[in-house]
N, C-alpha and C positions, 0 to 999 in steps of 0.2 A: 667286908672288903678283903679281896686277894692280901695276903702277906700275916694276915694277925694270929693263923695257928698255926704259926713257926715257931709259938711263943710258949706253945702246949705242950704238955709231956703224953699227950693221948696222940697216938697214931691215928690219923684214919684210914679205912679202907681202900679211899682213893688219894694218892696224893698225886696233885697239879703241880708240874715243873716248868718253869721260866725265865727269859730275862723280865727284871722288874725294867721299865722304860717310860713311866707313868704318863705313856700313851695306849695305843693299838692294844699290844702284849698285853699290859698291866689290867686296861680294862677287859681282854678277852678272859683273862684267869677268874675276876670277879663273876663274870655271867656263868663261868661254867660251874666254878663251885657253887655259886648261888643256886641254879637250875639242879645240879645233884642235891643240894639237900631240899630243895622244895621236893623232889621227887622220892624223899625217904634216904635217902644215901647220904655219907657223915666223906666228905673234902677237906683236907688241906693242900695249902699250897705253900712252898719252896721256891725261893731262887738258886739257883745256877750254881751259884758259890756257896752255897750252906751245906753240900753234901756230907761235910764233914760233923757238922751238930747232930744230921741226920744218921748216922754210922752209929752216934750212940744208942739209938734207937732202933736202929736196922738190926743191932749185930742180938737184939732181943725177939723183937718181931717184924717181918718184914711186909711192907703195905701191902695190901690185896693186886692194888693194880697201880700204876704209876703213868700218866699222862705226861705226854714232853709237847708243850706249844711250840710250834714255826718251826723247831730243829730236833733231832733227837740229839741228846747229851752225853757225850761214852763214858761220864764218870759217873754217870745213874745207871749203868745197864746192869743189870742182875738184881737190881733194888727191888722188883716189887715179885712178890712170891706166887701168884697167877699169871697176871698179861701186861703185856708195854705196849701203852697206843701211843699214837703220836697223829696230833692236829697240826697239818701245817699248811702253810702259807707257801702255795708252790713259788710264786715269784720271788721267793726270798729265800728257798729250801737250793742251795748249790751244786752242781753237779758232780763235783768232787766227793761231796757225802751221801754221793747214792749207797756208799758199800755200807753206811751203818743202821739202812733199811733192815739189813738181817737179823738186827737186833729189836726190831719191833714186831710184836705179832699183830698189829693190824694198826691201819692209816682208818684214820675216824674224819674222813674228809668234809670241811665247811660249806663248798660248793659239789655240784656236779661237775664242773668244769674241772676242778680237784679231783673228783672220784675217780676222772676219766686220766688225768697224769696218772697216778699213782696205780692205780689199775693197767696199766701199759706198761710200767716196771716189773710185774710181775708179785707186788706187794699184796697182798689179801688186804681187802680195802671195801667200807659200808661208807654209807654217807649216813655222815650226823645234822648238816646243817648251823646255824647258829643265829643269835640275834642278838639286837643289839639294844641299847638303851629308849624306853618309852621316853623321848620328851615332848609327848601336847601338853599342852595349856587351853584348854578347852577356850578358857576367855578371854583369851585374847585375839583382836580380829584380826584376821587375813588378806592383807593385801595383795595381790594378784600380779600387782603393777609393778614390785619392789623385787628386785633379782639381786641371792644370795650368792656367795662361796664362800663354802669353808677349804679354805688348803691345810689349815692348823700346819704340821710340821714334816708334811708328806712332801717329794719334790715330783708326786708320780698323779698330782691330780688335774692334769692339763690346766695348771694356771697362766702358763703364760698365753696360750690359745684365747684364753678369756678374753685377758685383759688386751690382745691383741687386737680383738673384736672393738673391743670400748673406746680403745683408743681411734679405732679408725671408724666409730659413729660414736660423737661426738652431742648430738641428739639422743642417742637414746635414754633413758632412763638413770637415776643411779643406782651404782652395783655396790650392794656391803661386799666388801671382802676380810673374813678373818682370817691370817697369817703367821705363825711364830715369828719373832722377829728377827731369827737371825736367814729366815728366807726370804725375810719379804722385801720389793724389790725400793730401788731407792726413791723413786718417786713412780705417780701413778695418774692417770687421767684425772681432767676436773671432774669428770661424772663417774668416779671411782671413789669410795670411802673408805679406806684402808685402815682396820683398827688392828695392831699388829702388838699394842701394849697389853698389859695384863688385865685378863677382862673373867671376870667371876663368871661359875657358870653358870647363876641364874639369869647374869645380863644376857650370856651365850643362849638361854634355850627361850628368849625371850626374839630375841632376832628369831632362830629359827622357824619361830609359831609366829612373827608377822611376816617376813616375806615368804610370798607366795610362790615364789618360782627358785627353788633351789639348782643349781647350775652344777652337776658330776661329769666330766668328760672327763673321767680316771683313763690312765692307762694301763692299767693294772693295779689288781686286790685281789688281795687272801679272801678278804671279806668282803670292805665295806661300809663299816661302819654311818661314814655321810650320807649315804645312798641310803640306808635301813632309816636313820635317822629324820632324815626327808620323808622319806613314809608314813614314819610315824607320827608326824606333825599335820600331815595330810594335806604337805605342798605338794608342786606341778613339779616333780622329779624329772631333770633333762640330762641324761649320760651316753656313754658310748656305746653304739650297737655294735657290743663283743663279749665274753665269758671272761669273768663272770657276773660281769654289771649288768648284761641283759638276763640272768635268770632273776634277777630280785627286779627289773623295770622292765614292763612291755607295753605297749601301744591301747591297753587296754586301762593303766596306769600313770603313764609318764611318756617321755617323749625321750627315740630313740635317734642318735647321732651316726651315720653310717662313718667308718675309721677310715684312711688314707693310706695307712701305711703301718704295715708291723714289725717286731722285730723280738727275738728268745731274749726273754729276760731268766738266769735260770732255769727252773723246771715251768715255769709260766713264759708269757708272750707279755709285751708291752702293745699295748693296740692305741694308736695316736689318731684322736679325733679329726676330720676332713674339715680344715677351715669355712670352706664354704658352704658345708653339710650346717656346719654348726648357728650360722649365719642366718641361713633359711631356717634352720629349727627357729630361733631368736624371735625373728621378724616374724614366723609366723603366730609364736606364743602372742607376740603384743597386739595382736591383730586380731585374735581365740575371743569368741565374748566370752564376758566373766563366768556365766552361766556354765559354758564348758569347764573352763578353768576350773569352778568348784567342782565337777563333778569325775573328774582326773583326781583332785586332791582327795575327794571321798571314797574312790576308789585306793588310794594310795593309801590308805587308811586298812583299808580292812587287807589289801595285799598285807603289811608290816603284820597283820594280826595272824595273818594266815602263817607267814613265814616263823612268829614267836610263836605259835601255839606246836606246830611241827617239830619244831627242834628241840621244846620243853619232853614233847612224848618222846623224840629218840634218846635222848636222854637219861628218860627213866628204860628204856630200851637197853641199851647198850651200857649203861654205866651205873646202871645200881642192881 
């Protein structure tokens, strides 16, 4: 787990820098040092505010290379004795800190859609890719019929659009929805289950592997994570036809939401799902014989495989 060789008196070669936020972040730091040392490469990771433990250690020998998640950090710049990459999350990377791009030698981008910002500032810039957590459960059956969302504690994953939908069909099906709770809203349709208490994540990856229709209409992602997630469980994945949700879901996979309306979030865009886009996608899942429906999910299956297998080789690529 990200955080436990801050503990170490052994530098690694690569140290992973970030906010700890025991969401997004926290879990992006676990995969990466994970994926480096599966790949032969020795990772540690740092938060933000530890530079100073780290100094004791620097002013002897300084890391090989130093990775900064979502931001570069100007109290790490000189830290690693080779190269300073930096992974980020253009909708969340500010435009005011474009000037401390100068101190990275290379943007190790998640998406293409990434590679393509950052590549336009003039940054020397590869794409790495990323992936996210395996959660199937092989045996547990798959219902088709039963429509997810996870918003957890994003306010950027078209929840309210959803629940917009549900409330004005009143017939359809019910929708689980997971929510942090200090977002979730105060009350919610009768064909709306809203579990917004603390809920372990074996109950979590247990929804996930039954309902059959997971629901992303993001409006922006660094990544992703729900969207890889859905994949990997070899649900019917329905998000927004926009970058970078359509390079991990396409028509051969999941089902694609055409947007209404955009707008510059940061170095990203927010792309807001077409209510009546979403509507027809909807109606037409419940309408799909199951037949199809399984055979999108089995496709989503080996998409998620394709995209972890990828970013495990750049990986050993670029970082070991």
């Amino acid at each position: 787990m990200a955080g436990r060789d801050v503990v170490s008196d052994t530098l690694p070669s690569t140290l992973i820098l970030g906010k700890s936020n025991s969401y997004g972040l926290t879990r992006d730091a676990e995969i990466l040092q994970a994926a480096i040392a599966e790949a032969g490469g020795q990772a540690g990771y740092a938060t933000i505010k530890q530079r100073s433990w780290w100094q004791r250690l620097l002013r002897i020998k300084r890391a090989k290379r130093i990775v900064h998640l979502e931001r570069a950090f100007p109290g790490w710049f000189g830290a690693a004795s080779d190269e300073t990459f930096l992974v980020p999350n253009q909708e969340r990377f500010p435009r005011r800190q474009i000037g401390r791009l100068r101190h990275v030698d290379r943007v190790l981008a998640k998406t293409r859609h990434g590679e393509a910002v950052f590549s336009a500032l003039g940054v020397p810039t590869s794409y790495l890719g990323f992936s996210s957590p395996d959660r199937l459960l092989p045996d547990v059956p798959k219902d088709f019929g039963r429509f997810f969302h996870l918003a957890g504690g994003s306010t950027l994953k078209g929840t309210e659009d959803v629940l917009d939908l549900w409330r004005k069909h009143p017939e359809w099906p019910e929708l689980v929805l997971v929510q942090k709770a200090d977002n979730a809203p105060g009350g919610v349709p009768a064909n709306v289950r809203l579990m917004s208490g603390y809920l372990d994540d074996e109950a979590l990856k247990h929804l996930q592997n039954a309902c059959g229709v997971h629901l992303c209409p993001s409006r922006s992602e660094g990544w992703g994570h729900h969207l890889l997630e859905g994949l990997s469980v070899g649900a019917l994945v329905v998000t927004t036809d926009a970058p970078p949700m359509n390079e991990h879901v396409d028509p051969t996979c999941g089902v694609l939401v055409p947007y209404g309306r955009s707008e510059p979030r940061h170095l990203g865009t927010n792309f807001y799902v077409d209510p009546t886009g979403l509507e027809a996608a909807i109606e037409r899942i419940m309408a799909m014989p199951d037949a199809e429906k399984r055979a999108l999910g089995l496709a989503a299956r080996k998409r998620y495989e394709a995209i972890d297998a990828g970013f495990r080789q750049r990986v050993g690529d670029l970082l070991v």
